[in-house]
Structure formats: C-alpha cells, structure tokens
C-alpha positions in Angstrom: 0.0 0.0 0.0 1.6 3.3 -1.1 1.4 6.3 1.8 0.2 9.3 0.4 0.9 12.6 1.6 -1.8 12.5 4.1 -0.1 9.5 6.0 2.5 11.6 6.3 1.2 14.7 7.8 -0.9 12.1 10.1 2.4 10.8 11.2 4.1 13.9 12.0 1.2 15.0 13.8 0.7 11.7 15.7 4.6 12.3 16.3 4.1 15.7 18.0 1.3 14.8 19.9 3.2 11.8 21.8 6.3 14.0 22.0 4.3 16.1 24.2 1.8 14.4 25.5 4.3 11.8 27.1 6.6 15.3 28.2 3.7 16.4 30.2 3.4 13.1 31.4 6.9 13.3 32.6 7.0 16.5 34.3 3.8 15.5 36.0 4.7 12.1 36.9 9.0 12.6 37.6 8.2 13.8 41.2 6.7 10.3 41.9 8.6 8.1 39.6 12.0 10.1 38.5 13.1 8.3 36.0 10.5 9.1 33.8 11.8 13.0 34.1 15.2 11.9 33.2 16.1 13.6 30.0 19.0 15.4 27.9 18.7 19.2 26.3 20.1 19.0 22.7 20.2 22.0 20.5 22.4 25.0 19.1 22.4 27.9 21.6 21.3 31.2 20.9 22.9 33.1 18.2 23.0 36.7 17.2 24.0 38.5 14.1 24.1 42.0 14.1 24.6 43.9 10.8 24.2 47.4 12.1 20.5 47.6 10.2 19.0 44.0 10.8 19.6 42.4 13.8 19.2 38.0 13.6 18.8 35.9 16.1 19.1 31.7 15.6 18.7 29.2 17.9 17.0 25.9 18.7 17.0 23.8 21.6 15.1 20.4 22.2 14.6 19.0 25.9 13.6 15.6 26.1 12.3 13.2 28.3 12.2 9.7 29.1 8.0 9.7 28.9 8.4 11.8 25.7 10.2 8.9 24.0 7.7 6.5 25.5 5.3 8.7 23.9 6.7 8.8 20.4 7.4 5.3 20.5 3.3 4.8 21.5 2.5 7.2 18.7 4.6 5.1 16.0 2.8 2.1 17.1 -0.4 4.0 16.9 0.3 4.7 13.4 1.3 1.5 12.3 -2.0 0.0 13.4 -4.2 2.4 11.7 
C-alpha cells in the first residue's frame, strides 16, 4: 500500500502529539517516579547577528524526556496499526 501525503502529515502529527503528551506526562509524573523525568537538552544555543541595520537571532534547543520517548514510541505504534 503506497502512503500518500496524508499519512505523512498524520504521522508527524501523531509524532508531536506523543512527543508532548508523554513530556507532560513526565514532568507531571518525575516527582513520583523520577526516571520518567530523566532527559538530555540538545540544540544550538542562541545566536546573534548583528549587521548594524537587521539584527538576527538563531537558535533551537530540544529538551527531552524519558516519557516523551515512551510517547513517540506509542505514537509510531499507533500509526502503524491504523
């Protein structure tokens, strides 16, 4: 069965919604069971460029959790059952 591009944008939205879904989950739930708020902060820091008439700023930073892998995992399964 060829995926069309509606698959797709249902994956990456199934995708988002366990990423943070299972983060709330994991902020909620780490004071009880702290593993499940264990998680790593990847990303480029905050960058600025400054050309005198246009001022840029980059940056991206992505904080995940133990439950928001759980989650993504759940949401891949999700998908491939639908």
């Amino acid at each position: 069965m060829k995926r069309t591009s509606r698959s797709t944008a249902l994956l990456v939205t199934l995708l988002l919604v366990g990423l943070i879904i299972g983060g709330v989950i994991g902020q909620v739930l780490g004071k009880y069971v702290p593993i499940l708020a264990y998680g790593e902060s990847i990303g480029i820091s905050t960058t600025t460029v400054d050309l005198g008439f246009l001022t840029i700023t980059f940056g991206f930073n992505l904080h995940m959790n133990l439950a928001g892998v759980l989650g993504l995992i759940l949401s891949i399964l999700v998908f491939q059952r639908m």
